[in-house]
C-alpha positions as CSV (number, residue, x, y, z in Angstrom):
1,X,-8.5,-33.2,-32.9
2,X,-7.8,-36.7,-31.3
3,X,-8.2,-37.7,-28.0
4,X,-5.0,-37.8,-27.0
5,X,-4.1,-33.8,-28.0
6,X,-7.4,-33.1,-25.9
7,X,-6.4,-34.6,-22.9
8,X,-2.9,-32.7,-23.3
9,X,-4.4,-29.7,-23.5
10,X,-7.0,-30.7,-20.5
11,X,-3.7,-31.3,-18.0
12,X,-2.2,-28.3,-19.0
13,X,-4.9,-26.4,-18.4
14,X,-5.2,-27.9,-14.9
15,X,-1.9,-27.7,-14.3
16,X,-2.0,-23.6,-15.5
17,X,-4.9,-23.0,-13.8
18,X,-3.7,-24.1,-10.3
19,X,-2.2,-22.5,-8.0
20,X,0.0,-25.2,-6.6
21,X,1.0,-28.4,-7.8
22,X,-1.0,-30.9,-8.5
23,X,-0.8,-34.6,-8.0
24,X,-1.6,-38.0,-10.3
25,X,-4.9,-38.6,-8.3
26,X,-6.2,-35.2,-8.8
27,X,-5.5,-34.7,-13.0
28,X,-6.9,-38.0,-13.5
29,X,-10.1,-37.1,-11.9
30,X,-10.4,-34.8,-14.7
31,X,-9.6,-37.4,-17.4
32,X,-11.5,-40.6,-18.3
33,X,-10.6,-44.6,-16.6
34,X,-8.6,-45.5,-19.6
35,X,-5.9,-42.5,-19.8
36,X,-2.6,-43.5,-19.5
37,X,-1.7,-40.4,-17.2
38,X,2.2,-41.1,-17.0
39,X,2.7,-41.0,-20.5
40,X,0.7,-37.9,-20.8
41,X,2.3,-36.3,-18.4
42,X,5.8,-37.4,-19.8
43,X,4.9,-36.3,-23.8
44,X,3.5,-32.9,-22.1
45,X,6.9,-32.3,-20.7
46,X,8.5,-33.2,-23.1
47,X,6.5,-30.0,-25.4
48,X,8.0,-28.0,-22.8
49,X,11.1,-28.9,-22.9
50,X,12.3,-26.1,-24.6
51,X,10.0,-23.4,-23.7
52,X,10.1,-20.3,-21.4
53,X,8.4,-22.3,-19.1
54,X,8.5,-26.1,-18.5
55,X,6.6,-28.7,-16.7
56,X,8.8,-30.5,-13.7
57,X,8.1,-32.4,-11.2
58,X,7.5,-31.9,-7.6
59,X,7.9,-34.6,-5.5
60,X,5.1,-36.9,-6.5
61,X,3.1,-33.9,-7.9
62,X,3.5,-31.3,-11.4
63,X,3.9,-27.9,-11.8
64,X,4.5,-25.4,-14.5
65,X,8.1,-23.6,-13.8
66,X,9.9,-20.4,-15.1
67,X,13.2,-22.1,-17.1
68,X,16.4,-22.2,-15.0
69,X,18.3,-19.6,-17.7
70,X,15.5,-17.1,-17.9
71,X,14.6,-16.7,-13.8
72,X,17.6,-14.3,-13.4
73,X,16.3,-12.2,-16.1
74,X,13.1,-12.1,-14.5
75,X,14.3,-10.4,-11.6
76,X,12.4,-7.0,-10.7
77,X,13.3,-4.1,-8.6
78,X,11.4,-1.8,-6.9
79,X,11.0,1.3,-4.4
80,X,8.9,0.5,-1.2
81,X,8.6,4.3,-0.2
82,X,7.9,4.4,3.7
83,X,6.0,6.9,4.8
84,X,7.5,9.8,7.0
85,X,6.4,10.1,10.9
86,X,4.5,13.1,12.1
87,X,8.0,14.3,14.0
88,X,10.0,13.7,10.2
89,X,6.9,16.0,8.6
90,X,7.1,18.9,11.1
91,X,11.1,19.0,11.4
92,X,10.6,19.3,7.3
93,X,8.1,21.8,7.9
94,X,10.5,23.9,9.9
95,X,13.5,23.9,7.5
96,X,11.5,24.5,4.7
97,X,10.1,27.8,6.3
98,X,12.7,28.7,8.6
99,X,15.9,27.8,6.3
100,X,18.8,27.8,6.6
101,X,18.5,26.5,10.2
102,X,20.6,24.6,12.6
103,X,19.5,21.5,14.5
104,X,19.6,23.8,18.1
105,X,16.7,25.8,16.1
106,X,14.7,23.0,14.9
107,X,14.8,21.9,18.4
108,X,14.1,25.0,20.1
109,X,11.3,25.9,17.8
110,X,9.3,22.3,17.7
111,X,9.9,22.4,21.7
112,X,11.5,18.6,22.1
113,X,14.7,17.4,21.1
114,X,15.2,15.7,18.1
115,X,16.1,12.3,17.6
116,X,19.0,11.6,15.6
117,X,17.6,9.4,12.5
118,X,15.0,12.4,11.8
119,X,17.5,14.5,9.7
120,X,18.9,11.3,8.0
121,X,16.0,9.9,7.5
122,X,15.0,13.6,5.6
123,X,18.6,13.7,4.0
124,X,18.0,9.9,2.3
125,X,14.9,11.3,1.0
126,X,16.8,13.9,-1.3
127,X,14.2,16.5,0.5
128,X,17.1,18.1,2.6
129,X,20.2,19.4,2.4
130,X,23.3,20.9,4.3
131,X,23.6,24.8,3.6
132,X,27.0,25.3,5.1
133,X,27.6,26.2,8.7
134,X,26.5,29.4,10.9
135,X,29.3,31.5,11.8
136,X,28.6,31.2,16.0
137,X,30.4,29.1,18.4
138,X,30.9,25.4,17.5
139,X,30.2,26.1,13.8
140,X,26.6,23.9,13.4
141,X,25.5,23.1,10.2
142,X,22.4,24.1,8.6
143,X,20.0,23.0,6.9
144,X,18.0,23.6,3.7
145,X,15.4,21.7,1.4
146,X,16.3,20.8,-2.3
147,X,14.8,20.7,-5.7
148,X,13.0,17.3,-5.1
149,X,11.2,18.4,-2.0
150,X,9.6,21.1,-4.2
151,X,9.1,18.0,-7.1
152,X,7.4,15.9,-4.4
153,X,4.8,18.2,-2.6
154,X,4.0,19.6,-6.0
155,X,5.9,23.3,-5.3
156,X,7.4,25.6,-8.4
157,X,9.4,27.6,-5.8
158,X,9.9,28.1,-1.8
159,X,7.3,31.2,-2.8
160,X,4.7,28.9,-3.4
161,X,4.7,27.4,0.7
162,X,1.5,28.3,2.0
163,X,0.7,31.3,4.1
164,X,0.0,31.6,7.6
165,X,-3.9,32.2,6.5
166,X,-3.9,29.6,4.0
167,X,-2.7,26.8,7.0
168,X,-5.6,28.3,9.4
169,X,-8.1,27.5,7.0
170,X,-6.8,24.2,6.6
171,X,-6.6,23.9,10.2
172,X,-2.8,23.0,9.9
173,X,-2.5,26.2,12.7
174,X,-4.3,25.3,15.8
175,X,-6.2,29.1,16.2
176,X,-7.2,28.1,19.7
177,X,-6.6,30.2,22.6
178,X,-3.3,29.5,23.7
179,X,-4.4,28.5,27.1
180,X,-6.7,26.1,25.4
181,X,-3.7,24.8,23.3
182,X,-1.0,24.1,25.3
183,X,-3.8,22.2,27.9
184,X,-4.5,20.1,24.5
185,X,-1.4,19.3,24.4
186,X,-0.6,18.3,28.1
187,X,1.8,21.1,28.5
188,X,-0.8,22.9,31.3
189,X,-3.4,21.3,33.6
190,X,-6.6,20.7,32.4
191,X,-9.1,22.2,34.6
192,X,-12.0,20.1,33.1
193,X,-10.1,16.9,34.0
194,X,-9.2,17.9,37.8
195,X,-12.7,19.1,38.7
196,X,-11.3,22.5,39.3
197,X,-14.1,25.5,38.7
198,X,-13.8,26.8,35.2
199,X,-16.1,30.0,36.0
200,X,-14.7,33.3,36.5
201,X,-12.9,34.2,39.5
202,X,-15.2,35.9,42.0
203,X,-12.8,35.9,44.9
204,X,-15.0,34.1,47.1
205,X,-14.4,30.3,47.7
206,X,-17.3,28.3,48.5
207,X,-16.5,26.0,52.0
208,X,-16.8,22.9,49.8
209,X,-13.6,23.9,47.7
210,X,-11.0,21.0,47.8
211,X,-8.7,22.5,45.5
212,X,-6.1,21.8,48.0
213,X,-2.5,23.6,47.6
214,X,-2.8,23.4,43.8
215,X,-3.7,26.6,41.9
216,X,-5.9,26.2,38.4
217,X,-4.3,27.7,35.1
218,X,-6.5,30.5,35.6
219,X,-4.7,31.0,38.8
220,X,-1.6,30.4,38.2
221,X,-1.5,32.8,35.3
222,X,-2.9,35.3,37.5
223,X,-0.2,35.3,40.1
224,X,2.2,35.7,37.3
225,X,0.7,38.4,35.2
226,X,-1.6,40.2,38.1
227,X,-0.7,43.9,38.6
228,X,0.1,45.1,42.3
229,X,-2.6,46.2,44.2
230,X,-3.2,50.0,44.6
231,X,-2.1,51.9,47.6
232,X,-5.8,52.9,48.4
233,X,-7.1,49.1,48.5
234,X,-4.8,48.6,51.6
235,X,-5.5,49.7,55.0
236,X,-3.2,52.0,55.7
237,X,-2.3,54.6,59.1
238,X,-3.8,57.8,58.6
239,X,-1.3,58.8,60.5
240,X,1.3,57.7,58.7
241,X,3.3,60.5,56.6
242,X,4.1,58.4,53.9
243,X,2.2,55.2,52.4
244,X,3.3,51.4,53.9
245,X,4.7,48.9,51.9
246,X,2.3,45.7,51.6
247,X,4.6,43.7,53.9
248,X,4.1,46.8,56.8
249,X,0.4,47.0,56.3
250,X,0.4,43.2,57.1
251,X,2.1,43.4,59.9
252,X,0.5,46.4,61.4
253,X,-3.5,44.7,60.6
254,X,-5.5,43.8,63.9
């Protein structure tokens, strides 16, 4: 091989091997004093010339290039797949085991309203489809998965969902208390957070109570699901013929 093919091959190497053009000053570093660089570079495009790929210039620097006719046959598409949002997965969740089902029911069963793009967003997915429309007043439509949400999450049939055990051993089902879960959640108050006293309820409050005007979630519940007191835990007349109402008995107390 002469010298001359070796210094070809050294610039396009260079040239290959960077990742942005390069200028004279930095392929001639490369080469020795007497290299006549311009007509090297010239010869080198010139072996290009026809090829997939051709050496242009860029400005005052060189660059390897796709061919002008074969860039549009280059051109490659693809699916970015954007991942569904927690509110997307459980509104899925719900048709899938609750189908057919109207958008009222989704609503009323997740506890929020739901926002508009969630059941488009589903529906441009393929996972959801509309099942016709319940025979009640306004005439909603419902809802139903397809054939590719059972190809996606890896299902032979709407039989193979799993269970309500299956999802508390995953811990997909929050076996909590319900108490405990809905103060998770922010939907009661947290005793634990207001300072309130999570012990049992003796009856008795201690003088340095501050719980103010607002009852605990241990009260509150008890106000709503306590039974009435029985007649003999009153003070009551004896001689009264027939037993006082708790409103009398407060009126009549010393």
């Amino acid at each position: 091989m002469t010298d001359r093919f070796n210094r070809l091959r050294l610039i396009e190497a260079l040239l290959f091997a960077s990742s942005e053009p390069l200028g004279a000053a930095q392929i001639a570093r490369h080469l020795p004093d007497d290299a006549d660089l311009d007509a090297l570079l010239d010869e080198l495009a010139g072996l290009y010339a026809n090829r997939g790929v051709r050496l242009v210039r860029v400005g005052a620097r060189w660059a390897f290039r796709t061919a002008p006719d074969i860039a549009p046959l280059m051109q490659i598409e693809s699916t970015v797949a954007r991942k569904p949002s927690r509110a997307a997965i459980e509104t899925l969740a719900i048709v899938a085991y609750h189908q057919p089902v109207t958008r009222g029911e989704i609503e009323e069963i997740r506890g929020v309203a739901l926002s508009r793009g969630i059941l488009d967003t589903l529906l441009e997915a393929g996972w959801i489809k509309p099942r016709g429309r319940r025979r009640t007043p306004g005439r909603p439509v419902t809802w139903g998965t397809t054939d590719a949400f059972l190809d996606q999450f890896g299902l032979e049939s709407l039989d193979s969902l799993p269970g309500v055990a299956e999802l508390k051993a995953t811990g997909l089902i929050d076996t909590r208390p319900a108490v405990a879960a809905l103060s998770a959640r922010g939907r009661l108050l947290d005793p634990n957070e207001t300072g309130e006293d999570t012990d049992e309820d003796d009856g008795d409050d201690s003088p340095g109570d501050t719980d103010g005007d607002a009852p605990s979630v241990r009260e509150a519940l008890a106000q709503a699901f306590a039974e009435p007191e029985a007649d003999g835990d009153d003070e009551t007349d004896p001689s009264a013929e027939a037993p006082q109402s708790p409103v009398a008995n407060a009126s009549r107390a010393p």
